[in-house]
N, C-alpha and C positions, 0 to 999 in steps of 0.2 A: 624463548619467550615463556612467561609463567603464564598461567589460568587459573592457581588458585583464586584470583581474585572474583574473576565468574563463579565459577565450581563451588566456592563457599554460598555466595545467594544461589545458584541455581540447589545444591541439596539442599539448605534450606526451605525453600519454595515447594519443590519435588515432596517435601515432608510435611508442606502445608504449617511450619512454624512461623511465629513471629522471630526478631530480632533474640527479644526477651527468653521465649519458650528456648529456642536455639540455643541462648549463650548458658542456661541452665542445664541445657543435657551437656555439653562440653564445661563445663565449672570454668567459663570464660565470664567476660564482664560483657554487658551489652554494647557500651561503647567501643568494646575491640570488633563486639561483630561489625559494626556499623564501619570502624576506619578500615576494617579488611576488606568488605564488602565493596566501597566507594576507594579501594586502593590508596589510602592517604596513611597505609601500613603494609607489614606484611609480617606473618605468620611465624612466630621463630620455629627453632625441630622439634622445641617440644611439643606448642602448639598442632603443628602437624602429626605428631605423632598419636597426636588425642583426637583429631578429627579421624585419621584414618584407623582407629579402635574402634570410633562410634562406627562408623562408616564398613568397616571392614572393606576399604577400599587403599591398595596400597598408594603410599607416598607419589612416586613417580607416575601414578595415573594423576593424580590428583593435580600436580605440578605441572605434567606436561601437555594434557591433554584435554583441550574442551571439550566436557561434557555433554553441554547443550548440544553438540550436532548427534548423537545419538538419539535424540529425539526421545527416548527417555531412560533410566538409570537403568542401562540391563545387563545384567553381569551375570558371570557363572562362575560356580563352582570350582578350584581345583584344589584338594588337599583343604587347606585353611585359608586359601587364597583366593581374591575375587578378583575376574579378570574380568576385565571391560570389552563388554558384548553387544556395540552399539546396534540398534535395528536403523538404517542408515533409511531418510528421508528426502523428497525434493520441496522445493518450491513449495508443493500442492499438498505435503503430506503425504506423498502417496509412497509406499515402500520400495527399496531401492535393491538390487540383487546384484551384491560383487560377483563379478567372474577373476576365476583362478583360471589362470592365462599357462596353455601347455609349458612354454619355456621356462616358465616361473613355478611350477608345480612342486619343485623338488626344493623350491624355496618355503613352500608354505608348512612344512614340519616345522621350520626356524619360526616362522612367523606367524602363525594360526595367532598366538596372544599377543601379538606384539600391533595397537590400535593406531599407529604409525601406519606398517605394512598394511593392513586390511584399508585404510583409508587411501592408500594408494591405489587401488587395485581399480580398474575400470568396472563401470556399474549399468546397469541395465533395469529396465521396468516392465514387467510381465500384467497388467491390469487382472488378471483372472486366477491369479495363483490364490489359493486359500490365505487366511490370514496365517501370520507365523515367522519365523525367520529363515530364509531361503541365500543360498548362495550357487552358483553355476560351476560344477569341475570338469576338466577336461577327463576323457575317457581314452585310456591307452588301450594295444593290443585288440583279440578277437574273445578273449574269455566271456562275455556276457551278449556274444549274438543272440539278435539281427542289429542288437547297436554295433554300430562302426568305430574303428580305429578313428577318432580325432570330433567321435561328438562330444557333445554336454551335456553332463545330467544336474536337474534345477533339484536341489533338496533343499527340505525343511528342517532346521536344526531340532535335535534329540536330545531335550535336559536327561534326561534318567534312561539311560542305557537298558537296564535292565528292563524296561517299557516296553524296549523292540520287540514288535515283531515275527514270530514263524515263518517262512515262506515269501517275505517282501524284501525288497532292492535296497540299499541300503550302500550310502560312501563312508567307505570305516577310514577314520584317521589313526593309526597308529605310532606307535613310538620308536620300531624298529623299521618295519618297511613302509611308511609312509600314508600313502592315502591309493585305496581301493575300491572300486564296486563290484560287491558281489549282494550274491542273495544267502540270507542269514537265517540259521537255526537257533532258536533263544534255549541255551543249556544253564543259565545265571544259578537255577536251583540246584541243576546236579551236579555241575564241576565246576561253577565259575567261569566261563565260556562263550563263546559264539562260534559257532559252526558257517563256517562264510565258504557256500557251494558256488561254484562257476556255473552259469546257464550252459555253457559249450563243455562239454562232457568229454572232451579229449584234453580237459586239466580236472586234475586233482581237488576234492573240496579238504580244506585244513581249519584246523582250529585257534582260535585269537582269544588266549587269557582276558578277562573283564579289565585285566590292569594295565593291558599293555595297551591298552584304547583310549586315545585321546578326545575324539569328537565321536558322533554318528550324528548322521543325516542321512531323512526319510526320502526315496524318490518320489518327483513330485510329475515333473514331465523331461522330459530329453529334448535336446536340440543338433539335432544332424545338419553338420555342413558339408556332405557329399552327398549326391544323388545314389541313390540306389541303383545298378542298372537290373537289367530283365535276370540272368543270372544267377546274381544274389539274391535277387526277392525269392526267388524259388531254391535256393541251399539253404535260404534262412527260413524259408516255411517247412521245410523238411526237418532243420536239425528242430526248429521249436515244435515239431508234433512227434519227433522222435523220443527228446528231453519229455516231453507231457504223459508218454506211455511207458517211461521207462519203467514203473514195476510191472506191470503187462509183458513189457516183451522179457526179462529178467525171467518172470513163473515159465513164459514159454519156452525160454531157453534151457531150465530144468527139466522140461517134461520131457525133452527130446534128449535129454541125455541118456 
């Protein structure tokens, strides 16, 4: 099924043009916007090829994908590329927050830009999350206790990487090993880097060239679907006031040498 026929009046509209202003920034006639518009045409390649220069929006979004449910035109960056970044709405207008579903996790390096898979993905509505765009990932392993193996962390999407953070949580999407949460050092000025330290200090902190990064997203809250028992609350109060002192007990381990 096509959509340019929306997609044509919806960026029009979105840009606040008449028919007329429209078919002048495309060197179209008015009368084509109007029979593309009401479907009583359709667009030939070249056509398309001229909407998606203005647009900087490629062909096959154009084509395939209603616009209008993103609620409005938000796209990102990649390369020269603009990839369709809908902020998903209900009913009410009120913002919608996909979860990336554990068994599906290793599918979202495939799919992060593909506005097909993201529209499939089950959605959820947080009423108190700050404004912004937000998506839910699963959380593997124990590298960032006291979160647990199999919660959710809710982030907020990160246009300009380079923006992040010192010291804050953060889900890196990368190019080779996929999507992670750690806590990030912003090195952007001195190597081109991010320094992504683990809270749990029995792994390793490594470093993630600027370019091998595909998304970042800001932690915003977590969502644990296991009970904590008596236990854990007390290994994970330990290891996190251990992690908090570590330059402290590091000086004290020199002095006693």
């Amino acid at each position: 099924m096509s959509f340019i026929q929306q997609n044509i009046k919806f960026i029009r509209k979105q840009k606040g043009l008449t028919q007329l202003e429209f078919s002048s920034d495309l060197n179209w006639s008015k009368s084509q916007i109007g029979a593309y518009e009401e479907g009583r045409a359709q667009p030939s390649i070249d056509k398309l090829i001229q909407l998606s220069d203005l647009t900087n929006i490629p062909i096959d979004i154009l084509v395939k994908n209603d616009l209008r449910k993103s609620g409005t035109t938000s796209f990102i960056e990649v390369g020269n590329k603009r990839i369709l970044f809908p902020i998903m709405v209900d009913d009410e207008n009120e913002n919608l927050i996909e979860v990336v579903p554990t068994k599906a996790s290793a599918g979202y390096l495939l799919g992060y830009d593909d506005p097909e898979y993201i529209e499939q993905l089950e959605k959820i509505k947080l009423p108190f999350l700050p404004t912004g765009k937000h998506r839910a990932f699963p959380i593997k392993g124990d590298s960032m206790l006291p979160m647990k193996d199999g919660s959710y962390v809710v982030a907020e999407f990160v246009e300009d990487i380079k923006q992040a953070k010192s010291g804050y949580t953060y889900v890196i999407v990368t190019k080779d090993d996929g999507m992670t949460y750690k806590r990030i050092y912003n090195q952007v000025e001195e190597n081109q880097s991010f320094l992504l330290k683990p809270d749990n200090s029995s792994y390793q902190p490594y470093e993630v060239p600027v370019s091998e990064i595909i998304e970042l997203w800001k932690f915003t809250c977590s969502i644990n679907t296991q009970e904590y028992d008596e236990n854990e609350l007390k290994l994970s109060s330990i290891i996190e006031m251990f992690n908090g002192l570590g330059v402290e007990l590091e000086a004290l381990k020199k002095s006693l040498l």
